[in-house]
C-alpha positions as CSV (number, residue, x, y, z in Angstrom):
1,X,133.3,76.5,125.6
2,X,136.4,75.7,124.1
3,X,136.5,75.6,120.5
4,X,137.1,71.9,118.7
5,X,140.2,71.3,116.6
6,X,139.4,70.7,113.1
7,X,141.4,68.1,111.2
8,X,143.2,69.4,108.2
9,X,141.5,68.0,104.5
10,X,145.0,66.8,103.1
11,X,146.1,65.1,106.6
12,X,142.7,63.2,106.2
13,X,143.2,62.8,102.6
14,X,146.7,61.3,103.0
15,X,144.9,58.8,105.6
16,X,141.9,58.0,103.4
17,X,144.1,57.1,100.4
18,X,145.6,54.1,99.6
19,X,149.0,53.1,97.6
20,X,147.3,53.4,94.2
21,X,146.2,56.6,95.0
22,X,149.5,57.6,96.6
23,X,151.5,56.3,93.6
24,X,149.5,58.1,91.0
25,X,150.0,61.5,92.5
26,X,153.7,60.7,92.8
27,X,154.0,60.3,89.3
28,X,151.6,62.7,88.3
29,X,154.0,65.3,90.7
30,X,155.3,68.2,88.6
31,X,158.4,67.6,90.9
32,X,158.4,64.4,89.0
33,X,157.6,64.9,85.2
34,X,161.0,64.8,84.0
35,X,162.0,61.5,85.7
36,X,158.8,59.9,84.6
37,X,159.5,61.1,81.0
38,X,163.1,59.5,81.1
39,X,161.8,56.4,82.5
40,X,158.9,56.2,79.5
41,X,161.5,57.4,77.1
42,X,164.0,54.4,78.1
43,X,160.9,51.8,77.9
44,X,159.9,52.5,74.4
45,X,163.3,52.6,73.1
46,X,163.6,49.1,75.4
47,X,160.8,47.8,73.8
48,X,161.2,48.8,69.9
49,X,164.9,47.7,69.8
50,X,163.5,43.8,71.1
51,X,160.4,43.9,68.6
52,X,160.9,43.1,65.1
53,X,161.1,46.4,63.7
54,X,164.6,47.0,64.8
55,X,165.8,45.2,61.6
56,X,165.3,48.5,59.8
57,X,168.2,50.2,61.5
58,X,170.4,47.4,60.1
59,X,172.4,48.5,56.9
60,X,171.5,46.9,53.7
């Protein structure tokens, strides 16, 4: 008998999964931590310098 060909798990994985699933081990990619960083990084400084508390970087 011949023997059967067994799928690999993370070619069946990579099937199985969708986007969201995709997308979060893209991010969550130690290839990608410092990318991610710099984009968070960027994002908070975004969003404190258009909330109110930027006035406290204003001289007196």
């Amino acid at each position: 008998m011949p023997t059967k060909r067994i799928q690999s798990d993370s070619r069946r994985a990579s099937q199985s999964r969708g986007y969201i699933g995709l997308t979060y081990d893209t991010i969550t990619s130690p290839d990608n931590a410092t990318m991610v960083r710099s984009i968070a990084i960027f994002g908070a400084a975004v969003a404190f310098i258009a909330s109110p508390w930027a006035e406290f970087l204003l001289p007196p």
